[in-house]
C-alpha positions as CSV (number, residue, x, y, z in Angstrom):
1,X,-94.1,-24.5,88.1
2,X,-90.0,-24.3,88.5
3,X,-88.6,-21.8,89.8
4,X,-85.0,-22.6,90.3
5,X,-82.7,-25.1,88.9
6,X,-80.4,-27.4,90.7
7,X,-77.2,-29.5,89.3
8,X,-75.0,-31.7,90.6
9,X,-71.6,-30.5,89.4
10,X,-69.1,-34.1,88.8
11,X,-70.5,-36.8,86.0
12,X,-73.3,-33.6,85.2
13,X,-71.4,-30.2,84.2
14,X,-67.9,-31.7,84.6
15,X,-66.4,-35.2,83.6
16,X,-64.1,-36.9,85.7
17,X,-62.4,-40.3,85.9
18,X,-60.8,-41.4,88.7
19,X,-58.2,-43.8,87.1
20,X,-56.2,-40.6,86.2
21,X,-55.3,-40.3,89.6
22,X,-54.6,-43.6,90.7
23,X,-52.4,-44.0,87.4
24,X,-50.8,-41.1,88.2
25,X,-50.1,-42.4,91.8
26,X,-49.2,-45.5,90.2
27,X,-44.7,-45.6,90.8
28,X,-44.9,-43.2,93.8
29,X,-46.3,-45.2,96.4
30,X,-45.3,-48.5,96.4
31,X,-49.5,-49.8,96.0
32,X,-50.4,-50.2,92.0
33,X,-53.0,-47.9,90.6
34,X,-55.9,-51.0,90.8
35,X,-55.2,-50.9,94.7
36,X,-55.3,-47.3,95.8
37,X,-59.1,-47.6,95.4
38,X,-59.4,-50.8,97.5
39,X,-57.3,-49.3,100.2
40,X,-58.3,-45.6,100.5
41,X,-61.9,-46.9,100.3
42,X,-61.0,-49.2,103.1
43,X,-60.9,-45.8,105.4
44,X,-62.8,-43.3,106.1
45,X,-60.7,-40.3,104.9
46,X,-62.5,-39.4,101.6
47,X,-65.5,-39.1,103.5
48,X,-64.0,-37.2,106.5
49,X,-62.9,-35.0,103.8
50,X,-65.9,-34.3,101.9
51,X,-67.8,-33.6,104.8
52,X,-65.5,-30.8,106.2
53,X,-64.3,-32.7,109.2
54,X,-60.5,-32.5,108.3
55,X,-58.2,-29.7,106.9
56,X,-56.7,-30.5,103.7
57,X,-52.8,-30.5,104.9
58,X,-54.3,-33.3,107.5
59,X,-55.8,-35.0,104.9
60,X,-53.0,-34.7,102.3
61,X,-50.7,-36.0,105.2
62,X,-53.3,-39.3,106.3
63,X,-53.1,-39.9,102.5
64,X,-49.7,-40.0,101.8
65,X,-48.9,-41.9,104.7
66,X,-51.6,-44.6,103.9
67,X,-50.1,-45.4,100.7
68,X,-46.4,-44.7,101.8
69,X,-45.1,-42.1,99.4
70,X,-43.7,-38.8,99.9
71,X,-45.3,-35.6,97.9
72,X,-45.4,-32.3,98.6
73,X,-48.8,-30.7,99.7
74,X,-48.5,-28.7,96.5
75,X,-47.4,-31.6,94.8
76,X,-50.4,-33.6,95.7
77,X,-52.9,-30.8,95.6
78,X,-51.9,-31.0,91.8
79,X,-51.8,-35.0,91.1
80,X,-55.1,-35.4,93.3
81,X,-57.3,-32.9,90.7
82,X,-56.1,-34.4,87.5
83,X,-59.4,-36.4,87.2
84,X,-61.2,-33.8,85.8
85,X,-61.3,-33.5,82.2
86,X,-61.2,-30.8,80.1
87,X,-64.2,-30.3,78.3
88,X,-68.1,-30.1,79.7
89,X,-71.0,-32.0,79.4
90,X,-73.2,-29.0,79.6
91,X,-72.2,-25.9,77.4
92,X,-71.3,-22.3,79.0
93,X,-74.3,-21.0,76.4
94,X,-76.9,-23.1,78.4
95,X,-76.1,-22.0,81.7
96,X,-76.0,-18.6,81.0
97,X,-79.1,-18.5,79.5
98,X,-80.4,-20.6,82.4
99,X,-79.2,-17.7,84.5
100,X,-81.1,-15.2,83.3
101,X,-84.1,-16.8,84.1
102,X,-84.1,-19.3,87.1
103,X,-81.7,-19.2,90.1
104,X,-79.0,-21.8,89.7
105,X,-77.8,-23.7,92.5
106,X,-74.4,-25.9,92.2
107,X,-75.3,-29.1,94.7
108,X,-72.1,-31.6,94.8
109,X,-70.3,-34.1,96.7
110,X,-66.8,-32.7,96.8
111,X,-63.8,-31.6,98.9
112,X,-62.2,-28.3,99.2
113,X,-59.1,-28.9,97.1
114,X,-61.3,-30.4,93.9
115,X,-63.3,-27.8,94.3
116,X,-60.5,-24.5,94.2
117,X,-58.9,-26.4,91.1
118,X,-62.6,-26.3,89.8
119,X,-63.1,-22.6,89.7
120,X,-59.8,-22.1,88.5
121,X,-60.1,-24.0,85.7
122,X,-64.1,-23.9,84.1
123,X,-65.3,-20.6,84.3
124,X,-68.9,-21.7,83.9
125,X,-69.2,-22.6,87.1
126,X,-69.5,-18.5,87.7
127,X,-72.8,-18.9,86.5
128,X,-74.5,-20.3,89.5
129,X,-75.9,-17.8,92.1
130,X,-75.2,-20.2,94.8
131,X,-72.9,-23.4,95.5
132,X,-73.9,-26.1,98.0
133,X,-71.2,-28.0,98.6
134,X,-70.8,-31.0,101.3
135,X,-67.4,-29.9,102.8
136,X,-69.3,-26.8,103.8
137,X,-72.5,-28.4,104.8
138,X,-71.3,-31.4,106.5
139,X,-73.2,-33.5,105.1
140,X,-73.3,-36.1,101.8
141,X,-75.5,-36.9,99.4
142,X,-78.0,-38.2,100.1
143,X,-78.6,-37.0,103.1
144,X,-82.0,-34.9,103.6
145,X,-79.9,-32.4,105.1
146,X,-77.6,-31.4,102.2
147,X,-80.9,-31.5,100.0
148,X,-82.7,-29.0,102.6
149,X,-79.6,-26.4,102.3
150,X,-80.4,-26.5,98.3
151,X,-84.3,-25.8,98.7
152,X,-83.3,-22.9,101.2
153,X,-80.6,-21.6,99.0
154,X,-83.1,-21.8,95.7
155,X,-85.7,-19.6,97.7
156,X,-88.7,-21.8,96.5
157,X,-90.9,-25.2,97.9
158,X,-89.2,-28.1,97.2
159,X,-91.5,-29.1,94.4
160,X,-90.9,-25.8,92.3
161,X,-86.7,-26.9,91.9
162,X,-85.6,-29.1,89.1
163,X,-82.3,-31.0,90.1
164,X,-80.4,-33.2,87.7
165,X,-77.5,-35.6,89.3
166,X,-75.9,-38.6,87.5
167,X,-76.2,-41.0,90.7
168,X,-79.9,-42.6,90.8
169,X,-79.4,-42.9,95.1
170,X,-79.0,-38.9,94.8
171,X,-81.8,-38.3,92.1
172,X,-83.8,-40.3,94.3
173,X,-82.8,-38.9,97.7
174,X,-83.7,-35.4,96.3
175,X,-87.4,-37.0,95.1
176,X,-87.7,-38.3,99.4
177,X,-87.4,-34.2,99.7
178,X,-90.1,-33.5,97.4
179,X,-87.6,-32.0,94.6
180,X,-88.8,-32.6,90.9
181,X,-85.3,-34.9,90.0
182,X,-84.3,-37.0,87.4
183,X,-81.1,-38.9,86.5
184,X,-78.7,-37.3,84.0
185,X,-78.3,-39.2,81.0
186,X,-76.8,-36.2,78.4
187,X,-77.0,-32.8,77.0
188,X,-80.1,-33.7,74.4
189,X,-81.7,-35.7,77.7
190,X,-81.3,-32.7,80.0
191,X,-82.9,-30.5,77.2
192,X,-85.7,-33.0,76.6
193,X,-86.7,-32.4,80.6
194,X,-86.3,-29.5,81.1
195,X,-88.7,-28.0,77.5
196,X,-90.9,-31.3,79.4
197,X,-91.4,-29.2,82.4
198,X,-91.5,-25.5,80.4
199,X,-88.2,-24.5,81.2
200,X,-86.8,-21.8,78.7
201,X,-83.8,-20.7,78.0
């Protein structure tokens, strides 16, 4: 039976595109939008980031100097978080009908200054009783150890939380950790599995 619900939070609760930011970076560094990717990914700073391992000034500061171009923290802080849209994939009403019933745990892949402009701007997220977040763990998905800090966090056996992720590596890195996980594929899916497994709401 399942006792506590887990959800990853970009691509799940909140849609995101990364081309907003690149476009938006696209005139103040001298790098077009289609190259940011290429050479950002070619380092290891988005991942030093997510995992805790470097303050967001540092971060904002490697960045900027990367793709030669002068910003403000403040003014970065603000550029950096417009991939987030601004509706939901999963309503407010579901959630906080989840609530009431099953202990909701927030699991994501995520840095510290995505995840400030996230609380300030969808209030649903209020509606989870606990946030695992890999800046704070140290660890990404899918690494068993991120998984294990959900399980401890949803006060249950592995096999009694439901998790729901977009990413099939992460649904199945939660199934190596004996969590009951399937890939997200939309609101009227995510209903389908969770009435499938005699989740009410």
């Amino acid at each position: 039976m399942i006792k506590s619900l887990i959800f990853d939070l970009g691509g799940v609760i909140v849609p995101f595109d990364f081309k907003r930011a690149y476009r938006a970076l696209d005139g103040l560094s001298p790098y077009r939008a289609e190259e940011i990717p290429k050479r950002v990914g070619s380092t290891d700073l988005v991942t030093r980031f997510e995992t805790g391992q470097i303050a967001p000034e540092a971060f904002v500061r490697e960045l900027t100097a990367l793709l030669e171009m002068e910003l403000s923290f403040e003014e970065f802080r603000e550029l950096w978080s417009c991939i987030f849209l601004p509706h939901t994939l999963i309503p407010d009403t579901l959630l906080g009908a989840l609530r009431e019933r099953y202990p909701l745990v927030l699991l994501s892949n995520t840095n510290v200054l995505h995840f400030e402009m996230i609380l300030e701007t969808y209030p649903l997220i209020g509606h989870f009783h606990h946030h695992v977040l890999s800046y704070c763990v140290g660890a990404l998905k899918p690494s068993p150890r991120i998984y294990e800090e959900a399980i401890a966090r949803a006060g249950c056996r592995a096999e009694e939380c439901f998790f729901t992720d977009d990413i099939a590596a992460y649904v199945e890195g939660a199934r190596l950790q004996g969590i009951d996980a399937v890939q997200f594929r939309g609101l009227d899916a995510l209903q389908d599995d969770l009435k499938a497994r005699g989740i009410e709401w």
